[in-house]
N, C-alpha and C positions, 0 to 999 in steps of 0.2 A: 522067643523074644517078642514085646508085646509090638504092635505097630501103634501108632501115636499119628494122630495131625494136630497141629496146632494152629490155629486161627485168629486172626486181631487184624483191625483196621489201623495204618499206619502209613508211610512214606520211608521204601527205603532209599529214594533220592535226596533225603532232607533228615536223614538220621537224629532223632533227640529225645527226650525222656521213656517215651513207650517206647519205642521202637529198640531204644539200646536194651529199654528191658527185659522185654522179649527176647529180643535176639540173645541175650547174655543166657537167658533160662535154656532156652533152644539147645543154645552151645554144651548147657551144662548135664543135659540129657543124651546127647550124644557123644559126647567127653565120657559118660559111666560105662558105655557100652551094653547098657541093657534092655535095652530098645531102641525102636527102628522111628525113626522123626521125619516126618513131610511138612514143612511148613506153607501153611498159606498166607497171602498176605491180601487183604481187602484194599482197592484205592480206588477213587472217585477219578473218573475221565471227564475232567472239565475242558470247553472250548473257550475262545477269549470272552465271551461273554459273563460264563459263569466263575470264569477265575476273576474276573475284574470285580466281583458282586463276593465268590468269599476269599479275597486275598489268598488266593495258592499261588506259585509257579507253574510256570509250562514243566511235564514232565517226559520222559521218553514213553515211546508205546512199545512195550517189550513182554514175554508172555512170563518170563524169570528176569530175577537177579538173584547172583550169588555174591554172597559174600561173608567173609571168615573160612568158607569151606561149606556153608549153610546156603542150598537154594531155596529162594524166595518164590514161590509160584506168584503172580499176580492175576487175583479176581478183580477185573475190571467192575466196576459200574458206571454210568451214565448220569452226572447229577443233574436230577430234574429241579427244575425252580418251583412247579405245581407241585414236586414231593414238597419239597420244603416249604411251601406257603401251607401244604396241608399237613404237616406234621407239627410244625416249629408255629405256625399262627392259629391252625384250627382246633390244633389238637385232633386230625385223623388220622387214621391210616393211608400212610401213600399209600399212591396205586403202581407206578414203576418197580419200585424198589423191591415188591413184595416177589414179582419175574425175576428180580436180582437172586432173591433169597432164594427162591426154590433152583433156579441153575446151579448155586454157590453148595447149595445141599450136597445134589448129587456126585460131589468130589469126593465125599466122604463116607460113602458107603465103604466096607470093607476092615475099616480099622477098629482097635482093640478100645480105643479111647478116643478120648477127645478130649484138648485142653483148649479153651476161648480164652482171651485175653478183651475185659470191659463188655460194652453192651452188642456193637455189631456183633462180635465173637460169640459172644452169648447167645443171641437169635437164633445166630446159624446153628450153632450145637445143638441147642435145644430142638430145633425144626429135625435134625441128623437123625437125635436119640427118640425121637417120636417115632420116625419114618424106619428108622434100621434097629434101632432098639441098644445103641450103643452107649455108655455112659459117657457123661462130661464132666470136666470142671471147668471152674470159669473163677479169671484171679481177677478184682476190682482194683482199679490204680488209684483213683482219682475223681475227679468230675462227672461217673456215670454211677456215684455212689451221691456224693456231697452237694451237688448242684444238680446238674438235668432234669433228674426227677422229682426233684420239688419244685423245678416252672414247669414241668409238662406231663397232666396226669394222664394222659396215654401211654407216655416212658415210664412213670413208675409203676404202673398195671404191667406193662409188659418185663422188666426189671422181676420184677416181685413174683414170673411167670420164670423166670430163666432162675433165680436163686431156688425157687420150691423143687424146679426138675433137676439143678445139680445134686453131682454125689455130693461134693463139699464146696463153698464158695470161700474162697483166698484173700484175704484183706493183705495190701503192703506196709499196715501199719496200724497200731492200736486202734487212735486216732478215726482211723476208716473206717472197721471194724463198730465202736462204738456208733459212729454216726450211722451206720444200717439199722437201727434197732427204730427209732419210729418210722422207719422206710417198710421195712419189714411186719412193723405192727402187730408185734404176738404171733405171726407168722412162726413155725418152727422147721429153722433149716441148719446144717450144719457150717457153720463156721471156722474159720484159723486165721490166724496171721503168720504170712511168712514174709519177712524182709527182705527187698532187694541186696543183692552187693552192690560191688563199682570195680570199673571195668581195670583189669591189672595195665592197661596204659596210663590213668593217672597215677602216677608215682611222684615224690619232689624232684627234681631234678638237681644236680650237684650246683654251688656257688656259680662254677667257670659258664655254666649250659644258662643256669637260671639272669646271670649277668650279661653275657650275652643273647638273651632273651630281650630284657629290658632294653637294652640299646640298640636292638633292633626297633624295637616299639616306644624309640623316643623319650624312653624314661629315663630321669638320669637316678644315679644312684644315691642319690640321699630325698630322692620324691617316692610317698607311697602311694599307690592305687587303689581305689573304693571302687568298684564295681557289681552293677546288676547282668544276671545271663539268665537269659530265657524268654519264653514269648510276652511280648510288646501286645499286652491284653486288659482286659479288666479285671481278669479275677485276678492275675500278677500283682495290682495295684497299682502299673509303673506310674497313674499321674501324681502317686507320692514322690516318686523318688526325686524330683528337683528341689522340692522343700528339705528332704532330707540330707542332698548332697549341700543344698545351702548353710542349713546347720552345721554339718563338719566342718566346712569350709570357715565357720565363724570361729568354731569351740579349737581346732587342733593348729596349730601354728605352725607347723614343717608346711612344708610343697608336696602338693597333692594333685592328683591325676583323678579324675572320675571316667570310667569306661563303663561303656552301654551295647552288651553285647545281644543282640538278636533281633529278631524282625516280628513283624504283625498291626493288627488295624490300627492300634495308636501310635506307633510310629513318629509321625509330623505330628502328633500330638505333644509328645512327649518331647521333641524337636524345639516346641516352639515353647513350651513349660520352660526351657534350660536360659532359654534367651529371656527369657519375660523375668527369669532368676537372678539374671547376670553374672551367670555362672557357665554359661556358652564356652570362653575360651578355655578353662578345664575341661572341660569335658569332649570325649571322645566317641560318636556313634559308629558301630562296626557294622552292622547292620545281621544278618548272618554269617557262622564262622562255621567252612566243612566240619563235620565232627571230628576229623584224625588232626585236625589243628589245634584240636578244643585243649589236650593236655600243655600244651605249648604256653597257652594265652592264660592260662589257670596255673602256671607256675610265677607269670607276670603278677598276680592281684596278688594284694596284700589283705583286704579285707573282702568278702561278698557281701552284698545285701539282698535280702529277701523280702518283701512287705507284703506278700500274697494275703487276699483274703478268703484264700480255701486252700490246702493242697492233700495230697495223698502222702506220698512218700521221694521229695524230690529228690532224684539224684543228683541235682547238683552241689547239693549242698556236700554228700559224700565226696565227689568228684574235689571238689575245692578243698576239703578238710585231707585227703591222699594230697594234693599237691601243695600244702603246707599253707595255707591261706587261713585265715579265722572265718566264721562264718556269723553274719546275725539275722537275724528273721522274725515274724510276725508271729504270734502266739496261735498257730493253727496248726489243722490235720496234722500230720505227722514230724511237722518241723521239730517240734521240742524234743522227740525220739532220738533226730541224731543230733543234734548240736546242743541240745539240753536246755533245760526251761531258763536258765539263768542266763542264756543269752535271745532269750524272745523277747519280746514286748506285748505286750498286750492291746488289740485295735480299739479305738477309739481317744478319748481327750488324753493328748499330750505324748501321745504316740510318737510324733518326728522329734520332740524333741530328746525323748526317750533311746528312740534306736541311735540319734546321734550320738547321744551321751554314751553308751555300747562301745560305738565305732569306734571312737575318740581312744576309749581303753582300750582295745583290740590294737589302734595305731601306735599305742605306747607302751605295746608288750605285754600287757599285762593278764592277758587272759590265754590261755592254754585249753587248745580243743584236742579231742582225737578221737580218730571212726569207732564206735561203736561195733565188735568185738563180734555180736552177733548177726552182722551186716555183714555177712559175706555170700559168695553165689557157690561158694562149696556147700555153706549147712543149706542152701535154699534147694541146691539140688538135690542133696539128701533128703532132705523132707519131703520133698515131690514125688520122690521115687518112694517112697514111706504111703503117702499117701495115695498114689495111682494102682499100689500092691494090697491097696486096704488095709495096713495098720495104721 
């Protein structure tokens, strides 16, 4: 039986897109029975200084978490602000973080693999398989593919260092996939895409659960609900969404709910967008919602909106299309994968009024979605296990 660690920077106090991903793959490796999994998890120890500078929470200091049946080892690091002025502004090399890496190394000596999840995970692996001679892979999600490394040419030099030493590097979606190619730059490294699933707690829930749902949450039953979930960012897009819930608001004529689930730096931004819209008293901000709540409030929406302008392969989108929700999204990374190109938009002129006009039919029944077939975490573990045996 081979031994396996797996590696990725994450929060499992703050459960959400990577972190369920991982954990979902995790699960689905030790669910075969044919290998032995140690996970690790990377998280930054910030004091109130440095979580006021990048908007984190206070977290527990604890050297595991388990959870599912999955223990989480926790590799602490120490976030320096001189890393980050000299990484994020000068483009060097920290000098902290490099003590991190070579501590974070020595955990992994002894085992048969290594699976990294995005760029920390990568690092490490690659420093392991230098040092011990062991193989890796490393799955790309997201933003350490489409964005990082095109503002920071010491992340794409070191990026383009970690895909040459993988056995094979994992894109979650075509999308990704493609956009590594002038990252890569005639570089020849081995490639795949494997799709995430969604997690078997998002299910629809029956009329009796889902109606009691809504009137828990104030909704009455002939109003339907537009809502955005996910990080309150820039690459999200969220300072669209008030123009865009303004829009529905004009075009669909029943009683409508706008909810705004989850937290991040624009926040009171996006806050003070809703008021200046006059569209405040619809709309609802949640702020963050534990994850084991998240199937509950996703049986509530009636329609999602996505307006990102980058993504990998979000789950939420799958999350919401299992709990019976329609989904509409910006014409990026991997959105058109699962909700299909006919319900993106495409970014730029005429954009809001576009996803409105979407929504509008989504509110009036008229569009019919369903998860895509080859999204599931059974074929992603098959494949894995395909792939870590060398076929």
């Amino acid at each position: 039986m081979s031994r396996i660690a797996v590696i990725f920077e994450s929060s499992p106090f703050d459960r959400k897109g990577l972190f369920n991903a991982v954990h979902n793959r995790i699960k689905g490796l030790v669910a075969s029975g044919e290998c032995w999994v140690d996970a690790y998890c990377i998280h930054s120890r910030d004091n109130a200084f440095t979580r006021s500078i990048r908007h984190t929470p206070k977290t527990p200091s604890v050297d595991s978490v388990r959870i599912d049946g999955i223990t989480y080892r926790l590799l602490w690091y120490r976030f320096s602000v001189l890393d980050s002025i000299l990484y994020d502004r000068m483009h060097r090399r920290p000098f902290f973080f490099k003590s991190f890496i070579n501590r974070a190394v020595q955990y992994l000596e002894g085992y048969d693999v290594l699976i990294a999840h995005s760029f920390t995970g990568g690092l490490i692996a690659r420093e392991a398989s230098v040092r011990f001679g062991t193989p890796y892979f490393v799955t790309w999600h997201g933003s350490d593919v489409h964005s990082h490394p095109r503002k920071n040419p010491l992340q794409r030099e070191e990026t383009r260092r970690i895909m040459a030493g993988a056995r094979c590097n994992i894109f979650v979606s075509e999308a990704l996939l493609k956009s590594s190619d002038d990252l890569l730059d005639g570089l020849e490294v081995r490639r795949e895409v494997l799709y995430n699933g969604v997690s078997e707690d998002f299910v629809r829930f029956d009329d009796a659960k889902r109606n009691e749902l809504r009137r828990f949450n104030s909704v009455a039953p002939d109003t339907m609900v537009v809502a955005f979930v996910g990080n309150l960012s820039a690459v999200k897009n969220v300072r669209v969404l008030a123009r865009i819930f303004r829009e529905v608001s004009m075009r669909y004529y029943g009683k409508l709910k706008f909810w705004i689930i989850g937290d991040g730096k624009l926040a009171s931004a996006v806050g003070r967008d809703m008021i200046a819209s006059g569209i405040d008293d619809m709309v609802r901000m949640f702020g963050n919602v534990p994850s084991d709540d998240m199937p509950a409030v996703m049986n509530c929406i009636d329609v999602l909106v996505l307006p990102s302008l980058n993504e990998g392969l979000p789950l939420v989108c799958l999350e919401a299309l299992k709990c019976g929700a329609n989904v509409v999204g910006s014409r990026v990374g991997g959105i058109p994968e699962i909700i299909g190109e006919a319900n993106t938009v495409p970014l730029g002129d005429g954009f809001v009024e576009a996803m409105a006009d979407r929504i509008v039919q989504m509110l009036s029944g008229n569009v019919v979605q369903k998860v895509p077939s080859q999204m599931s975490w059974a074929k992603a573990t098959e494949r894995e296990l395909e792939l870590i045996s060398g076929e």
